[in-house]
C-alpha positions, -999 to 999 in steps of 0.1 A, spaced: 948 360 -356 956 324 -348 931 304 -328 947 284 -300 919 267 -291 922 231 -282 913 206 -313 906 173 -299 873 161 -279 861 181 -249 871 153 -225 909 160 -232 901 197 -236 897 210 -195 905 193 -160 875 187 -144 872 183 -109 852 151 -101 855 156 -64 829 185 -70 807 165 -95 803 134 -72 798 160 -45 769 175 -66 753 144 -76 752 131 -44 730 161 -32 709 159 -61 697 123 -52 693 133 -17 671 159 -24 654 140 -50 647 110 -26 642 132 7 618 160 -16 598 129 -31 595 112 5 584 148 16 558 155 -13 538 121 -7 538 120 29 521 154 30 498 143 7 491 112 24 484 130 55 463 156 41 442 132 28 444 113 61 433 147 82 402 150 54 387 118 51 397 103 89 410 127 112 419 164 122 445 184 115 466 168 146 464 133 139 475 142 102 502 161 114 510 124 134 506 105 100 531 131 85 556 129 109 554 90 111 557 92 71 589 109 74 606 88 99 600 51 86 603 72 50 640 84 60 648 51 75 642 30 44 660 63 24 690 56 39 
């Protein structure tokens, strides 16, 4: 049988729909930057509840993380 498989480089070989993929990558920065924002201001706060305060003034800490956090993000 006769292979009709294409037999130059993989970039000529299928359309590719770069809408998608800058759609993708976008999100995948997003929720690297907004996942990494998350991850240290919980840990900043839990530390902050242990050492300073309760659990209500770290939940404070947190949430004033992750506002000046996604306003710098942007």
């Amino acid at each position: 049988m006769a292979d009709h498989s294409p037999t130059g480089p993989v970039e000529l070989g299928a359309q590719m729909d770069y809408a998608e993929h800058d759609r993708t990558y976008h999100g995948f920065l997003a929720l690297a930057k907004y996942g990494s924002l998350f991850c240290a201001a919980i840990l900043i706060a839990m530390a902050f509840g242990f050492f300073v305060g309760g659990f209500f003034s770290a939940a404070i800490v947190f949430i004033l993380i992750m506002a000046v956090g996604a306003l710098i993000l942007r």
